[in-house]
C-alpha positions as CSV (number, residue, x, y, z in Angstrom):
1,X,90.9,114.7,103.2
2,X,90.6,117.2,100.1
3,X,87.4,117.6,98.2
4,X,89.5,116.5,95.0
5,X,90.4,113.2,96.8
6,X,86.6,112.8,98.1
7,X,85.7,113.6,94.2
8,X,88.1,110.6,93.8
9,X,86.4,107.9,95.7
10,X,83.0,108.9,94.7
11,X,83.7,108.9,91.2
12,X,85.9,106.8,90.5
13,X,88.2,109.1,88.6
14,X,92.2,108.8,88.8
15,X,94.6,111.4,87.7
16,X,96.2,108.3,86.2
17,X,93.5,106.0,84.4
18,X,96.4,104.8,81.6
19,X,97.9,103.0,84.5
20,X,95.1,101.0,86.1
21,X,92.2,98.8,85.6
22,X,89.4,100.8,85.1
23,X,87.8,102.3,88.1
24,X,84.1,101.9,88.9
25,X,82.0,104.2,91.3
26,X,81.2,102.6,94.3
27,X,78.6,102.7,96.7
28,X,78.5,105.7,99.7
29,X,75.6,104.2,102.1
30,X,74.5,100.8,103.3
31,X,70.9,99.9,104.8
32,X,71.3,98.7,108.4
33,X,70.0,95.1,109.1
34,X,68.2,93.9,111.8
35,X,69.9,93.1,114.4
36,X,72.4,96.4,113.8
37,X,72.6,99.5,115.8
38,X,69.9,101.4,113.8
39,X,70.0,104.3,116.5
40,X,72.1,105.6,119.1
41,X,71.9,108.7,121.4
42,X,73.8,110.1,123.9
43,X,72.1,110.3,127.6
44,X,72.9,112.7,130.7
45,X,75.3,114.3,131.4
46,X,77.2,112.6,129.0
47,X,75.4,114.1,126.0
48,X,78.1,117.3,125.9
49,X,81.3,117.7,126.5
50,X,82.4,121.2,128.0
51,X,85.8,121.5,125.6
52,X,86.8,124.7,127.9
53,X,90.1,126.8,126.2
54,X,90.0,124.4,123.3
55,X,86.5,125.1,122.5
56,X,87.6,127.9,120.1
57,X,89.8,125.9,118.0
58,X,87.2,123.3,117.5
59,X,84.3,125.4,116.5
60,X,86.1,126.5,113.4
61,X,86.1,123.3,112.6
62,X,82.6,121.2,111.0
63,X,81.7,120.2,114.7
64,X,81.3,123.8,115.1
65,X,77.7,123.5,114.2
66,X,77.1,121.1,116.8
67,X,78.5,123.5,119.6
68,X,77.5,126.2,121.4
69,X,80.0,128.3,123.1
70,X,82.6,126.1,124.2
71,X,80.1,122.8,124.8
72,X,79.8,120.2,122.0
73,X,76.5,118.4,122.0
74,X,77.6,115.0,121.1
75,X,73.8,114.5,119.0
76,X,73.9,117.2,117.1
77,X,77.3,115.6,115.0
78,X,76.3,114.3,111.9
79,X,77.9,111.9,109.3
80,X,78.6,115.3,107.2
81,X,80.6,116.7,110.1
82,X,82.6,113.6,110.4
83,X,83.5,113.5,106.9
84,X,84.2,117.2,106.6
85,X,86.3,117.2,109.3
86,X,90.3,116.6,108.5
87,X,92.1,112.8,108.8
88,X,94.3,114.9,111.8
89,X,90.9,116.5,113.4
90,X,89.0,113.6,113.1
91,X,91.8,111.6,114.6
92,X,92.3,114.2,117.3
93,X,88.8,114.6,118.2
94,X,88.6,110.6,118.7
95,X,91.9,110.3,120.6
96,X,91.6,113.1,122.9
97,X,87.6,113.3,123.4
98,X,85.9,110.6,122.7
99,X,88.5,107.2,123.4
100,X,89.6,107.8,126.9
101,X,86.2,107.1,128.4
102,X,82.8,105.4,128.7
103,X,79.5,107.5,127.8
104,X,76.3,106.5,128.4
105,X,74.0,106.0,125.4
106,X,71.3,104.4,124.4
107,X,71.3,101.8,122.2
108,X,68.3,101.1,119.9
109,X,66.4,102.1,122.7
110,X,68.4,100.7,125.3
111,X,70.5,102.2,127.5
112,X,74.1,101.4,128.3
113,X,77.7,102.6,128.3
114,X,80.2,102.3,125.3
115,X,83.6,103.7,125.0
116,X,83.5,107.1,123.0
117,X,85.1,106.6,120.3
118,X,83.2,103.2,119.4
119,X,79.9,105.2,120.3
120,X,80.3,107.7,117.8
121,X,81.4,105.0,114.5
122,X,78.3,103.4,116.0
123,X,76.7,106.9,115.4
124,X,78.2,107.0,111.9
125,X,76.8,103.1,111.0
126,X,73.3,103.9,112.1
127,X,73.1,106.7,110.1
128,X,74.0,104.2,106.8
129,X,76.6,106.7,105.9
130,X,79.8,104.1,104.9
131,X,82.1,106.9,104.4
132,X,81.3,108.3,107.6
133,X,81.8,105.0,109.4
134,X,84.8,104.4,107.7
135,X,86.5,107.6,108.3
136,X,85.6,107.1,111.9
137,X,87.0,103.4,112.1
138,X,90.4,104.6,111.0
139,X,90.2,107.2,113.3
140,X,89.8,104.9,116.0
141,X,90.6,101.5,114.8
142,X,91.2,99.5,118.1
143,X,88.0,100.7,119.9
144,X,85.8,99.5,116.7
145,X,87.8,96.7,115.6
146,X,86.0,94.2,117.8
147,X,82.5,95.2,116.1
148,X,83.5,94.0,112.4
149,X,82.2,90.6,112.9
150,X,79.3,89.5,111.3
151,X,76.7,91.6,109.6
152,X,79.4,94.5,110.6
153,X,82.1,93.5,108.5
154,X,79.8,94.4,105.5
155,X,81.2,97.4,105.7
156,X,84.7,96.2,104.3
157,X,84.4,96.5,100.9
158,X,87.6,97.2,98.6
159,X,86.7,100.5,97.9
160,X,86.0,101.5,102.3
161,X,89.1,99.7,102.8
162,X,91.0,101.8,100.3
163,X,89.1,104.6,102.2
164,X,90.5,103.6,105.6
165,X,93.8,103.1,104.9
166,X,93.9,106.6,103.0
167,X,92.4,108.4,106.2
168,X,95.2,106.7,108.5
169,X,98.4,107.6,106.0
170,X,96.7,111.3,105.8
171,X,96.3,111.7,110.2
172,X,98.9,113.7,111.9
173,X,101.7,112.2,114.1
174,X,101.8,115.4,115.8
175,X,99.6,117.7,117.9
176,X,100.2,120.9,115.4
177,X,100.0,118.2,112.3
178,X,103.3,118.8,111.0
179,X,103.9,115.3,109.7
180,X,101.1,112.9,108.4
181,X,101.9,109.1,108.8
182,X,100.9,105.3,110.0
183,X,100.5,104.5,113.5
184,X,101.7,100.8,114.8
185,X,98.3,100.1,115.8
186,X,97.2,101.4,112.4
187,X,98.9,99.0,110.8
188,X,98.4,96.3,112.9
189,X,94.7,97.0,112.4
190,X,94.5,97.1,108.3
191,X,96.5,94.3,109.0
192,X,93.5,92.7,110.8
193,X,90.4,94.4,107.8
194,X,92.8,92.8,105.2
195,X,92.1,89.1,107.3
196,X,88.2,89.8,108.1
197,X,87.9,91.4,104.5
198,X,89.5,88.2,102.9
199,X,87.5,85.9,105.7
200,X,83.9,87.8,104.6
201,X,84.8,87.7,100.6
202,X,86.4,84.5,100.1
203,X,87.6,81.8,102.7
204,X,89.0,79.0,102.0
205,X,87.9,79.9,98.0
206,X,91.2,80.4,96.0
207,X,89.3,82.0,93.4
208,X,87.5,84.1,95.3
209,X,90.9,85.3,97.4
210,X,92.2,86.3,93.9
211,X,88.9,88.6,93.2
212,X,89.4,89.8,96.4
213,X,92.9,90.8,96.4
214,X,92.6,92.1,93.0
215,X,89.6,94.5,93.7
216,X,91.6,95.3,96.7
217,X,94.7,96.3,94.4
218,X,92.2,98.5,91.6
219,X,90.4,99.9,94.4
220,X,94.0,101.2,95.8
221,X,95.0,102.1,92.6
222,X,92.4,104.6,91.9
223,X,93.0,107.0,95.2
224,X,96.1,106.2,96.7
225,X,98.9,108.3,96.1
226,X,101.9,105.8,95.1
227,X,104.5,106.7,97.6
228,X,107.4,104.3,98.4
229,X,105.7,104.9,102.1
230,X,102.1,103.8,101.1
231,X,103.7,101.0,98.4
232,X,105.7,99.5,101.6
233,X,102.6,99.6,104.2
234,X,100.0,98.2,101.5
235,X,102.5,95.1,100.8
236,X,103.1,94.5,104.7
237,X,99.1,94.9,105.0
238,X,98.3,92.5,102.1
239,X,101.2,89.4,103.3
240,X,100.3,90.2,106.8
241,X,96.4,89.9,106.4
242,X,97.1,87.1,104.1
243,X,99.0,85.1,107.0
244,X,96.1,85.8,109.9
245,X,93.6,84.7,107.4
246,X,95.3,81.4,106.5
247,X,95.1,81.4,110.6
248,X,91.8,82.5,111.4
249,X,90.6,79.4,108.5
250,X,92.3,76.9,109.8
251,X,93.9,76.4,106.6
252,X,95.5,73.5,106.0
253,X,98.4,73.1,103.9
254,X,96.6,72.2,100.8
255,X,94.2,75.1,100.7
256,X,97.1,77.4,101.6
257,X,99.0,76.4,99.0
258,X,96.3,76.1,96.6
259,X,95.4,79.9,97.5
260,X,99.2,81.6,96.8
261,X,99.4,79.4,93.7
262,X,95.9,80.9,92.5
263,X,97.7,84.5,93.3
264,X,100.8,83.5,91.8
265,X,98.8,82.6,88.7
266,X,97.9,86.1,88.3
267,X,100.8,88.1,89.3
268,X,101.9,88.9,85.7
269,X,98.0,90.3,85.2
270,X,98.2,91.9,88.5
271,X,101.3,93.9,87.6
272,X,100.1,95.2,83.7
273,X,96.8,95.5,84.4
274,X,97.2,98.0,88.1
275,X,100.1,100.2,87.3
276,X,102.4,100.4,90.0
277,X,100.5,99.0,92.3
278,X,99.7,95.9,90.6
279,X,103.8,96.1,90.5
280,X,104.4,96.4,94.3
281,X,101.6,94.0,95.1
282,X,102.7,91.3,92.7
283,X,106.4,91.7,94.8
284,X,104.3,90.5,98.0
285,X,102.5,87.8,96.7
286,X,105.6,86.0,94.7
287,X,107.8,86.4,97.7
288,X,105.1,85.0,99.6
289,X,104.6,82.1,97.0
290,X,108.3,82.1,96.8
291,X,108.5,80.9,100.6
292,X,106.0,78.4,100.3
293,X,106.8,76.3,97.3
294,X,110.2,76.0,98.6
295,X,111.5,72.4,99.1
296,X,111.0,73.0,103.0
297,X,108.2,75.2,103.7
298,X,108.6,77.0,107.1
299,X,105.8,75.9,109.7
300,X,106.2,79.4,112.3
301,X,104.7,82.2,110.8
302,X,107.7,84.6,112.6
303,X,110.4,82.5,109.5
304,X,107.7,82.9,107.0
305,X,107.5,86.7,107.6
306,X,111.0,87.1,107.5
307,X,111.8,85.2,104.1
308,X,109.0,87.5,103.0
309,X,110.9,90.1,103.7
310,X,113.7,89.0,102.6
311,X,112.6,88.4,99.3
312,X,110.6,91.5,98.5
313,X,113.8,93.3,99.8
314,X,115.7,91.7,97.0
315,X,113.0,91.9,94.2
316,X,112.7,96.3,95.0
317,X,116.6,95.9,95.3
318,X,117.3,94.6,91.8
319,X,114.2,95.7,89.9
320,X,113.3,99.3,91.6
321,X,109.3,100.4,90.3
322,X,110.0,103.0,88.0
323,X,111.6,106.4,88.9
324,X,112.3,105.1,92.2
325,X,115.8,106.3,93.8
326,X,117.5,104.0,96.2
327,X,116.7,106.0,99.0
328,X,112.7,105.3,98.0
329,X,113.3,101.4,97.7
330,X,115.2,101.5,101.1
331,X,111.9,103.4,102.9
332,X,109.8,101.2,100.8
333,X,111.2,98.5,102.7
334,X,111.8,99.7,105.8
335,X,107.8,100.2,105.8
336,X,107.4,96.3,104.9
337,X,109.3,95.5,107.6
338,X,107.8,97.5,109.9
339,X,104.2,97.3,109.2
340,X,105.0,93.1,109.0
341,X,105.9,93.9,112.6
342,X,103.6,96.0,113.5
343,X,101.0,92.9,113.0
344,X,103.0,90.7,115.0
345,X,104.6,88.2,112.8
346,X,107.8,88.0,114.0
């Protein structure tokens, strides 16, 4: 991630700030509760990892501190290195080093074996360093994902969510990092944060879903480049979190309803007061209000996801965001689809 977009999320500053709500610093660090990992260390053998011909390559990078020769000392990593290091590096030092296997550590004092990846965002939420648990979460997201349940899913704020779903658009597809993109499990994942994010900030609340989703959207709109790509995946995310929620609640069909009509009150707000993303968010939530108020509601979430789609295809088709070709509404909604899939909804 660049220093100007780091500058970004600290600040608060937008290249835009005539075309959202106002953005607000928020906060880097949290304190660590009891009952949190607090400390974590790596034992044995397993406290380096001998990174042989590719050992080279890697100590250019900010781990490079934390190496000598070719060998990585996996306690000498800090939540600085993390952060320095690229989305594509980070990603790549979680995929290839740390995810395919179990290390022993110990764990507040006691020892036991974790999988890698999840031992080093444990690393990273120890420290209190949010941004570096963050950045390693999306690195990682289905090794970590489990552990955002109670006192960890504190960590989902709007603005660490934003943060997450910034570092997963920017990691490579490719070993040499010649295209940056989503994953499917990516999305599948901010699919799942929107759902604990919504389940931690608001319930069964209506009121409280619509301060959630609209810090979500300003938070989003201060950092995230608008890109028919990034607009698509953010609307898939926000319907398809939206959905598990309603699930993981037990909603009935009452406080369902009474939840997309508190968002459907606002859409007009949340399109003049967020810019273009208040635009392509308010598409989501009045196709998703659109499907619900009709005169027979579908009951399988796989029909509700696909007259979602259907009618955010037709909104972007007959009222485009502005400057948008065809060709960016078309990719827009091929990443609707997609990331609606990607979560499993149809």
């Amino acid at each position: 991630m660049s220093t100007d977009l780091d500058t970004q999320l600290r600040t608060g500053y937008t290249q835009h700030p005539q075309d959202v709500a106002e953005c607000r610093p928020g906060s880097d660090t949290h304190t660590v509760e009891d009952g949190e990992i607090a400390s974590l260390q790596f034992v044995g053998d397993d406290a380096t990892i001998d990174m042989g011909d590719k050992g080279d390559s890697w100590a250019n990078t900010s781990l490079g501190a934390a190496m000598e020769g070719n060998v990585l000392h996996l306690n000498r990593i800090t939540p600085e290195m993390l952060k320095d290091l690229s989305p594509s590096n980070l990603n790549g030092f979680m995929d290839t080093w740390m995810a395919g296997r179990d290390f022993s550590v110990s764990v507040n004092g006691r020892n036991t074996e974790l999988n890698g990846a999840t031992a080093i965002a444990a690393m990273a939420w120890a420290s209190g360093d949010s941004v570096a648990f963050a950045k390693a979460f999306a690195a990682a997201p289905e090794h970590v994902l489990d552990y955002l349940t109670g006192n960890g899913s504190r960590v989902l704020t709007a603005e660490n969510m934003t943060l997450i779903m910034r570092e997963m658009s920017a990691s490579a597809d490719y070993w040499d990092g010649s295209k940056a993109g989503y994953e499917t499990g990516e999305l599948d994942a901010l699919g799942d944060l929107v759902q604990i994010y919504l389940d931690k900030n608001a319930g069964d609340d209506p009121q409280a879903v619509v301060d959630a989703v609209e810090q979500l959207i300003a938070e989003v709109g201060c950092s995230m480049p608008f890109t028919p790509e990034n607009a698509g995946a953010f609307n898939g995310v926000l319907i398809s979190g939206m959905l598990k929620h309603f699930d993981a609640i037990n909603a009935s069909d009452a406080t369902r309803n009474s939840i997309i009509n508190g968002l459907a009150g606002v859409t007009g707000t949340i399109a003049a007061g967020f810019g273009p993303w208040g635009v392509a968010a308010a598409a989501g939530i009045s196709a998703l209000n659109s499907v619900y108020q009709g005169a027979n509601p579908p009951r399988d979430f796989e029909e509700v996801a696909n007259r979602v789609q259907a009618e955010i295809q037709l909104q972007w088709l007959q009222h485009p965001p502005e400057g948008w070709t065809s060709s960016d509404v078309g990719n827009a909604i091929d990443w609707t689809n997609t990331t609606i899939l990607a979560n499993g909804q149809r």
